[in-house]
N, C-alpha and C positions, 0 to 999 in steps of 0.2 A: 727557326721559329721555336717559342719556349712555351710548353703547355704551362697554365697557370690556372691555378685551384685557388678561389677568395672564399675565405668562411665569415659569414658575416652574422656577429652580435647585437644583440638592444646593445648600442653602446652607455646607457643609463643604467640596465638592470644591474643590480649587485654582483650578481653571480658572471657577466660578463665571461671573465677569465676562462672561469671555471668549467664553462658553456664549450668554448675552444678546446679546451683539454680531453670534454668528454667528446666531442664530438673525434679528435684525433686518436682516441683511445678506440672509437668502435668504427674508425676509416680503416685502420687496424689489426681490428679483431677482424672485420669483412675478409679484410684481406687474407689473414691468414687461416681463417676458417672458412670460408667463401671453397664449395667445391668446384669450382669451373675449370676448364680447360688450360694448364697451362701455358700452351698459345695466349691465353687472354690476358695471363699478368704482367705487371707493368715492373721492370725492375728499376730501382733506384739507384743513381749512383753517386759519388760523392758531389757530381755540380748543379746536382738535381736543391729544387727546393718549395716550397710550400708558403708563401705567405700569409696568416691571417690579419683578415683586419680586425680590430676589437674598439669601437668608439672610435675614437682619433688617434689609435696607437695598431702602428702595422705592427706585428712579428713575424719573423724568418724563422724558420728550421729547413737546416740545410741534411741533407742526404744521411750523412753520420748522425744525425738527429733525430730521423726518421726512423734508423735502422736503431736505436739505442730505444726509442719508444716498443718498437716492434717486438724486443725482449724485454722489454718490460711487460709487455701484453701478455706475452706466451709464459715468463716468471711468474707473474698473477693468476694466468690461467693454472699451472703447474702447482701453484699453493693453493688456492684455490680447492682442486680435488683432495690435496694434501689435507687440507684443512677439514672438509666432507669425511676424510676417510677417518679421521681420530675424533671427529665427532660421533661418526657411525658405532667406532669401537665404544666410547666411552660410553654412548647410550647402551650398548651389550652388556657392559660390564654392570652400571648401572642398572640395568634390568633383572641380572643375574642376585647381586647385590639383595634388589628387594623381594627377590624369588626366595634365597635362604634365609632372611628376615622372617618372610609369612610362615616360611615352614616351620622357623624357631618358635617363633610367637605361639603357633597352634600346637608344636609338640610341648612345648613349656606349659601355655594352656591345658591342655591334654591331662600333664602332669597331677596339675592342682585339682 
């Protein structure tokens, strides 16, 4: 017996596709951020597969497709922080920046 997962689309709305992709992105993220019991997880393996339906167009992703999504999940999530973390500096640096400005202005000030 073959378990089967249908995602099913407005096959009219625009975003159709795109609706699939987000939803496989956060079957995903569940997955690999979900704390549950590893008893409970399902592993994949390569004859494993997923069909969605999208309007009148099935797609397949098969097991290797799954597991390629699944790093791209955790890649994103990985930039992600990365991404947080040199934003966080730059606002420091930034801050710091208009720390020595005010002092300038007001000792220059000061001067006159």
């Amino acid at each position: 017996m073959t378990d089967v997962l249908t995602l099913c689309g407005c096959p009219f709305a625009v975003n159709a596709g795109l609706t699939a992709t987000v939803w496989m992105n956060e079957i995903t993220q569940f997955r690999d951020s979900c704390n549950i019991s590893p008893d409970w997880t399902i592993n994949i393996g390569e004859k494993d597969k997923i069909e969605l339906n999208i309007g009148n167009e099935t797609v397949e992703l098969g097991g290797d497709q799954l597991r390629d999504l699944a790093q791209e999940a955790a890649m994103d999530h990985i930039k992600s922080d990365e991404q947080k973390a040199d934003q966080d500096e730059e606002q420091k640096l930034n801050d710091t920046i208009n720390q020595v400005e005010s002092i300038t202005a007001d000792a220059t000030k000061n001067e006159f």
